[in-house]
Residue, then its C-alpha position, 0 to 999 in steps of 0.5 A: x241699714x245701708x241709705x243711698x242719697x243724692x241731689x242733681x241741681x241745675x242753675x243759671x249765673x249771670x255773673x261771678x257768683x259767691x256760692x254755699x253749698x249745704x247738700x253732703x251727709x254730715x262729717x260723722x256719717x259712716x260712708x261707703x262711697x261718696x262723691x260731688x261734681x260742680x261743672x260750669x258749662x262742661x268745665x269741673x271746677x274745685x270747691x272748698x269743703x268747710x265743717x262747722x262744730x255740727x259736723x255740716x259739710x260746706x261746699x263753698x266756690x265762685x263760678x260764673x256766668x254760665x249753667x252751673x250743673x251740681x251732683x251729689x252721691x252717697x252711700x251711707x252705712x248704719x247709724x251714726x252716733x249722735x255728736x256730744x253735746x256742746x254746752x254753748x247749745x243750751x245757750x243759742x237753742x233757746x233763744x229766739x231766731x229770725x223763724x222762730x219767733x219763741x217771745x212772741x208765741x210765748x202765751x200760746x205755748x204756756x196757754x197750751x202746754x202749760x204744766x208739760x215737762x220733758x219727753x211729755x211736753x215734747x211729744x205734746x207740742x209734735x202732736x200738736x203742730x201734727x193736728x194744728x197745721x195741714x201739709x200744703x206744697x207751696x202755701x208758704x214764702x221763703x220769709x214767713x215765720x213760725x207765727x205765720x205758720x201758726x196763722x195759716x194753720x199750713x206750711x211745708x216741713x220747715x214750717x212745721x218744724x219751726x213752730x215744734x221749735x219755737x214753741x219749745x224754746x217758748x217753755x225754756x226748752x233747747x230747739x233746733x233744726x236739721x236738714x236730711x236726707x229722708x228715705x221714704x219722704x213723698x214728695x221727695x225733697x231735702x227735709x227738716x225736721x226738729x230736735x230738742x234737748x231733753x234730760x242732757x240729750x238732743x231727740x229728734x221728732x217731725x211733726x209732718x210725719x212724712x218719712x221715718x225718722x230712723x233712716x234719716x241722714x243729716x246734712x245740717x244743723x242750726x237755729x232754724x232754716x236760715x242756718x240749713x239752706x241747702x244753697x245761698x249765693x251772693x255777688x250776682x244773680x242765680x237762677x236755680x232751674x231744677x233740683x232733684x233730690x233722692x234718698x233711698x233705704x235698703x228696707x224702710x222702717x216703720x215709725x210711729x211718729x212717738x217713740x223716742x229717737x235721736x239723729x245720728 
């Protein structure tokens, strides 16, 4: 399976700017080609590439004022395997994070789900949050949480994959987020999409079932949204202007959207 992935992001800065990048395939990914330009008014500038124990690949530099123009390009070859488990998982994917608010939805997930163990109570919960919430472009902020995604009954791929999340954490079970790049995701965008650790390994399920899940690529992990932005900057002001993401499969998979998968 050969994936070819991009994004093409342009920005404004009003001053000396303090940015992260989280928009490379995952240290562990097998490529045959890669490449990343950060150009600042026609000038290349260097960044800093640092890793975290996931394997996400942060591009991190300081640039402006100016029109900062970023293109990342990857050709990915096969499947990675899933990185090891670390056991310091068990202990931050069950607790509740800024999204994903598990002690609050607490009587809701064992009102729901009570009695469900394992790869059973996983694929309730995805089947769930699939038939509980309708995928509406735009109907959620940056702010809002799995709480609020449960109230308004709609969100976009985040919003889903907080709730699978949070309510999975609510029945002492491991949760976290992963952005990638999904081949076959329309509109296309960076995705996120859930994982649970079950029977001492991490599977992977969307509950937008908007994309196959065997032709992802990861970006990033971590506790939920917060921890995988694809950008965040600090000093002074940023405007982001465009952002165009692609991810493309030499031949598109079929996923039933029950089967048991893990992300490479």
């Amino acid at each position: 399976m050969q994936r070819t992935v991009s994004s093409h992001l342009e920005m404004n800065l009003a001053g000396n700017t303090d940015m992260v990048f989280s928009i490379a395939a995952v240290s562990s990914a097998e490529l045959a080609s890669e490449s990343a330009t950060y150009v600042l008014d026609g000038t290349p500038l260097d960044f800093t590439e640092l890793t975290d124990r996931h394997g996400t690949r942060l591009h991190r530099l300081a640039a402006g004022p100016g029109s900062l123009v970023v293109d990342y390009r990857a050709v990915v070859e096969g499947r990675s395997e899933p990185a090891p488990v670390d056991p310091l998982d068990q202990v931050i994917y069950l607790r509740p994070s800024r999204y994903c608010e598990s002690d609050s939805l607490l009587p809701t997930a064992r009102s729901e789900f009570g009695g469900l163990v394992g790869h059973e109570l996983l694929s309730a919960v995805t089947l769930w949050v699939w038939n509980k919430l309708s995928y509406v472009p735009g109907s959620s902020r940056v702010t809002d949480g799995a709480a609020g995604t449960l109230m308004a009954r709609r969100g976009v791929c985040r919003d889903y994959a907080h709730l699978v999340i949070a309510l999975l954490r609510a029945l002492d079970v491991p949760a976290r987020m992963a952005a990638v790049y999904a081949p076959g995701l329309s509109p296309m965008d960076f995705h996120a999409v859930a994982e649970a650790f079950i029977d001492g390994e991490w599977w992977v399920v969307d509950a937008t079932r908007l994309a196959p899940r065997q032709s992802m690529v990861r970006i990033s992990t971590g506790r939920d949204a917060a921890d995988i932005a694809f950008l965040t900057n600090h000093w002074a002001d940023l405007v982001l202007n465009k952002l165009t993401v692609l991810a493309i499969v030499d031949e598109l998979p079929t996923d039933d959207g029950i089967q048991q998968l893990q992300l490479g």
